[in-house]
N, C-alpha and C positions, 0 to 999 in steps of 0.2 A: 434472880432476875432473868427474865427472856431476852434473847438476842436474835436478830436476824442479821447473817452474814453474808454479806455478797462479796465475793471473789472474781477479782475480772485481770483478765488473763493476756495481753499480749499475741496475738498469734497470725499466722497467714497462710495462704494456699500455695504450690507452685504451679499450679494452673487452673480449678475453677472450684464454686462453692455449686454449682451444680446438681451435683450429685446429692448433696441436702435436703434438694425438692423430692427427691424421690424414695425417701427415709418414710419408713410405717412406726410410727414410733405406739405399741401396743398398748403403754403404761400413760399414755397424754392425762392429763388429770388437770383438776378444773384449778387448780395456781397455777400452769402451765398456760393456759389458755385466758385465765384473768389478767398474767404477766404480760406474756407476749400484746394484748388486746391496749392495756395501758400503756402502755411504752411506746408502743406504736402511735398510739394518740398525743403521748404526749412529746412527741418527737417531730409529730409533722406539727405541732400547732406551737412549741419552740424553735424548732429550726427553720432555716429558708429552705424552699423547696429541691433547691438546688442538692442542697447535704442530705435531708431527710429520706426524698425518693432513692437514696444513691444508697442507702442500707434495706437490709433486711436480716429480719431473726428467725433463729431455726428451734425448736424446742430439739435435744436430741437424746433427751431419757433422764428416767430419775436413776441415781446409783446408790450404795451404802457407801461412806465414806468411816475412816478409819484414822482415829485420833490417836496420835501416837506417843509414847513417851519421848522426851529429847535424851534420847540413849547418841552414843557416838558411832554406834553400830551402821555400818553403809548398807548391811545388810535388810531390806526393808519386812523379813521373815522373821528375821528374829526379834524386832522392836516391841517392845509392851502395847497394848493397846490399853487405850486409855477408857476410850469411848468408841461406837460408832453411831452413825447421825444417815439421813439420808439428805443429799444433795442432790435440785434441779440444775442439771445444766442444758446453755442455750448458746447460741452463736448469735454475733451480730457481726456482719461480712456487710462488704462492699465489693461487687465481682469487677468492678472495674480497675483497680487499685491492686485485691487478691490478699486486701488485710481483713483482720479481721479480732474480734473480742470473743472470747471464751469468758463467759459470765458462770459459776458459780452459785448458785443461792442455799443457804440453811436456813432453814424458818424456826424460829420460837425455841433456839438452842439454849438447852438449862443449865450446860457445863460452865463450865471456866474458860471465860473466849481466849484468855491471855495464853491457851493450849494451844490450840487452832491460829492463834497471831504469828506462835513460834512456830510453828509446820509449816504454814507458810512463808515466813523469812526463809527455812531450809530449804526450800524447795521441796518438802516430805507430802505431798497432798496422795495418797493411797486409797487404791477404791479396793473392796474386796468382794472378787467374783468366786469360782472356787479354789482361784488362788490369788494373792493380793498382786500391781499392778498399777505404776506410778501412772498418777491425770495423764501428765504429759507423752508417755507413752501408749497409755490407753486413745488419747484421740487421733496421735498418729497413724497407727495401727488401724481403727476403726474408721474415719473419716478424715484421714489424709490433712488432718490440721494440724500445724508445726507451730508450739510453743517458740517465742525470741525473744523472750525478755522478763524480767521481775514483775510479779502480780500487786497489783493496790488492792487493798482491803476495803471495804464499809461492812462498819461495825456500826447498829441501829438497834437503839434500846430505847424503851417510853421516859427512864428517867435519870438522873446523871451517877454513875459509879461514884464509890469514894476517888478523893485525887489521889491516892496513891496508886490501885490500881488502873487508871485514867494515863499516870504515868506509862505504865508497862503498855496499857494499849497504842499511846505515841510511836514506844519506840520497839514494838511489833516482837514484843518478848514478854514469855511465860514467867512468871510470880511464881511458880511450883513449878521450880527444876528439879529437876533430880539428879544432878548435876553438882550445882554452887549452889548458895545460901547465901541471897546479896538484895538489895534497895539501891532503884534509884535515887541519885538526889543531883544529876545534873538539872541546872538551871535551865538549861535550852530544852528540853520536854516537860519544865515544870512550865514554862512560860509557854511551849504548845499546848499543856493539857489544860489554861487557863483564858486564853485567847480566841472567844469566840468570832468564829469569821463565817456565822449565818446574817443574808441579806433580807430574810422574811422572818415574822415572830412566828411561825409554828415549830420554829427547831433551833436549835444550839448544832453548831457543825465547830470542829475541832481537828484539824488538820497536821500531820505528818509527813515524811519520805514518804510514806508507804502506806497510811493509815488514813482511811476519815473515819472520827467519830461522832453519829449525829445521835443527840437528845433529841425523840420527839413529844411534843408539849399536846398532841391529842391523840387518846388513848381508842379514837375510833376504828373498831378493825373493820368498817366496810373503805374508810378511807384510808387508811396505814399503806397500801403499797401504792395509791397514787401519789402520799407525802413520799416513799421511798424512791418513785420513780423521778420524781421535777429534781433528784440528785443522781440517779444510777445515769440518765442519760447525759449528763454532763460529763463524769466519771469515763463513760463509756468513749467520749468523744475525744476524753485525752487520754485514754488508754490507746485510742486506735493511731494518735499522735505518735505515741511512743511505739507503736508496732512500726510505725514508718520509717522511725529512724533505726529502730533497732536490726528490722528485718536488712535494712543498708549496711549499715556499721558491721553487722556482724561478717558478711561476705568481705567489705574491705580489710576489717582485722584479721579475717580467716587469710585474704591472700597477704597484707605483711606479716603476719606469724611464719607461713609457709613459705614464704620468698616466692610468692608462682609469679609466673611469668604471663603476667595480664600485659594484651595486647590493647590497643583505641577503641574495637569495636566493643571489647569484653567491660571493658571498661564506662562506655558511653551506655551498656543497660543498668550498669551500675545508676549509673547518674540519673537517665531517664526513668527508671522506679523509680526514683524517688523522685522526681518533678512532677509526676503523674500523679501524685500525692497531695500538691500543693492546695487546692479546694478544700480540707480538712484546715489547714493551716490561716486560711483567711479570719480578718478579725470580724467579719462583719458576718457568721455567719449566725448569729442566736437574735432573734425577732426581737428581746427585749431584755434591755438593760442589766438588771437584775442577775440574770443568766450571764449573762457574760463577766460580771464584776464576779460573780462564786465561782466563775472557770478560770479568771486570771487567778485567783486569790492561791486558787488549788493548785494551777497548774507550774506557779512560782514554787509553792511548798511540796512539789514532787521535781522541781527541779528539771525543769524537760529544757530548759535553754540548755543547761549544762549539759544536758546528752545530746540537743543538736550540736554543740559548740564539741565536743567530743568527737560528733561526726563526721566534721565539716575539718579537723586538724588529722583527722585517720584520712580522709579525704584527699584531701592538699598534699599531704606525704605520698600515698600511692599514687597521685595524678604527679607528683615530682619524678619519681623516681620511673614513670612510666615516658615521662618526657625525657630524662636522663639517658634510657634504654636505647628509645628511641634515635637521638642525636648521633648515639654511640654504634647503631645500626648503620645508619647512614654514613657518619665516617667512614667503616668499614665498606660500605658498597663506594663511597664517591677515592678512596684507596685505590679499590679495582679498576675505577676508572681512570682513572689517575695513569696506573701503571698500561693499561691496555692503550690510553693515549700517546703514550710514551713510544711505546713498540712501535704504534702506528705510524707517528712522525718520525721515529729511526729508519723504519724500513725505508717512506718516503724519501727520505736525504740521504738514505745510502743508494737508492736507484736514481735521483736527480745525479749525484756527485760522477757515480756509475755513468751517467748520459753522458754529463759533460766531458768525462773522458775520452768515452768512443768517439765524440763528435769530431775533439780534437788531433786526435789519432786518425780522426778520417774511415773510421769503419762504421758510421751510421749517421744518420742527419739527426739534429737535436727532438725531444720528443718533449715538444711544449704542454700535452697532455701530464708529464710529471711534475712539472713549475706548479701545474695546478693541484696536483691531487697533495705536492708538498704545504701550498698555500693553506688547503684544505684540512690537515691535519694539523697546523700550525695555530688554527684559530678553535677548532675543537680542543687543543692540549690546552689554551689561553680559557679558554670557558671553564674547563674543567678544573684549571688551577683558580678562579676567582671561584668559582662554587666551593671547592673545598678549603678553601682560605675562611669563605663567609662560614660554613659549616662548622670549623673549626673554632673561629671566633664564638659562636653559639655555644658549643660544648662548654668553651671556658668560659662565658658567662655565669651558665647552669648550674656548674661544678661551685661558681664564686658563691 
């Protein structure tokens, strides 16, 4: 049985998708041009205009891709190949934002998809040029596009697999290991490979972490990638969900792993990428119904609350500990002045005391200029002890 495999990708820019427009892509071929042509249509006539106008898709080459055995080997030289296959890939980017989808496609693949399910669980996606050369490093390298996150699969065949194998595609692992010699039989992927959560009668759609599997019920190939597209762009739109928090999360776990020392400003672009994001996030933005009831369905069964909820507690820790920092900065400076007020008002009341002596002694007239500058220093020590009392109070809040 044929499969077509779309793999989408997670990814973003650290400053523009620019450079894309200006790509000669020599190899363009007419699925490249059918895709991009449908997607696009059917993107502006599902989505509000708002979301639709704010993407754009890059074709950026066809490659050989490289099916690999599940060897344990890290080395990606040494691994069996299984198969190779040619995959189109395409970007869909938002330059506002600077997120962006790495789409993946395999057309009418004859193998054993549960191969390809497990390479991408490992993260093993391999192209081979004259020498092989992980996805992820090959788009960085070439077009400055940074993998952040776990890829979702659509897996699309005309008619339904046995349920055993239906199983392995739930849970995004190869039936021919070369490895173990083992069967599912959790009930939580028999119950996904059983639970159809398609909103139109042309498909059976069958959802996973990581997996949609859609049956489609008509076998017409001049219509098969407009049925594949009214799902890829849905797909699309909560991948780029998840680019948004991951692309965030990753930097705030990078600085609590590393213990850096993130300052407010460093901090507030943290936060502001990702506010600047929020337009993705709106519920209202799919023209109809239907559409939005197969994006919640999916977007629950990949569990994207749980990674903003992920985000949002990596989040709150770093902004804790960056307000801790802070307090404890400030102590230290309101210290300094503390002690520098001190001195001040000492010298003062040693040159008042000084006065009042000479005067009395008869060897100078009193210098009511030092009453004042004592007064002076008297009310600056009193401000500086309420400021660092209040400061102090604050810490020990923070610390509670």
């Amino acid at each position: 049985m044929k499969s077509d495999i779309f793999v989408l990708i997670p990814c973003h820019v650290e400053n523009s998708y620019l450079h894309l427009n200006k790509l000669s892509i020599n190899s363009r071929n007419k699925f490249a041009e059918d895709y991009l042509e449908k997607l696009n249509n059917i993107s502006k006539s599902e989505l509000v205009d708002r979301v639709s106008n704010a993407f754009e898709r890059f074709f950026i080459g066809e490659y050989d891709l490289l099916v690999l055995a599940d060897e344990l080997s890290d080395n990606i030289d040494n691994k069996k190949v299984i198969d190779k296959v040619k995959i189109n890939l395409f970007v869909t980017a938002c330059e506002r934002t600077r997120l962006s989808v790495l789409v993946g496609i395999i057309c009418g693949y004859e193998g054993n998809p549960t191969n390809l399910l497990d390479q991408i669980t490992r993260e093993d996606l391999v192209l081979q040029f004259s020498q092989r050369i992980k996805l992820s490093d090959f788009i960085k390298s070439e077009f400055q596009i940074i993998k952040n996150g776990e890829a979702k699969t659509c897996l699309i065949q005309n008619e339904k697999s046995k349920l055993e194998d239906v199983l392995y595609y739930m849970a995004t692992e190869t039936n021919d290991s070369s490895l173990v010699d083992t069967k599912i039989i959790s009930s939580k992927y028999h119950q996904l490979a059983v639970e159809n959560l398609a909103v139109y009668d042309f498909s059976d759609i069958y959802v996973s972490e990581s997996v949609i599997y859609q049956v489609l019920h008509d076998d017409d190939g001049n219509d098969r990638l407009q049925y594949e597209g009214l799902l890829i762009f849905i797909v699309e739109l909560l991948v780029m969900q998840l680019s948004a928090v991951y692309r965030t999360n990753n930097k705030v776990a990078k600085a609590l792993e590393e213990n850096q020392s993130i300052n407010v400003k460093e901090y507030e672009k943290f936060s502001n990428e990702f506010a600047n994001t929020l337009s993705i996030w709106q519920i209202n933005i799919y023209r109809y119904k239907g559409a939005q009831t197969i994006a919640n369905a999916i977007s629950k069964r990949f569990e994207i609350e749980e990674v903003r909820k992920n985000y949002k507690q990596n989040d709150e820790f770093l902004q804790s500990i960056i307000n801790t920092r802070n307090v404890k900065n400030a102590m230290k400076e309101s210290n300094i002045l503390f002690y520098v007020a001190i001195l001040l008002f000492i010298k003062d009341f040693y040159l008042i005391v000084k006065n009042i002596y000479l005067f009395f002694a008869g060897s100078q007239e009193f210098a009511f200029g030092d009453v004042f500058s004592l007064s002076t220093s008297f009310v600056i020590l009193l401000i500086v002890l309420l400021v660092y009392h209040g400061r102090f109070r604050t810490l020990g809040k923070r610390k509670s």
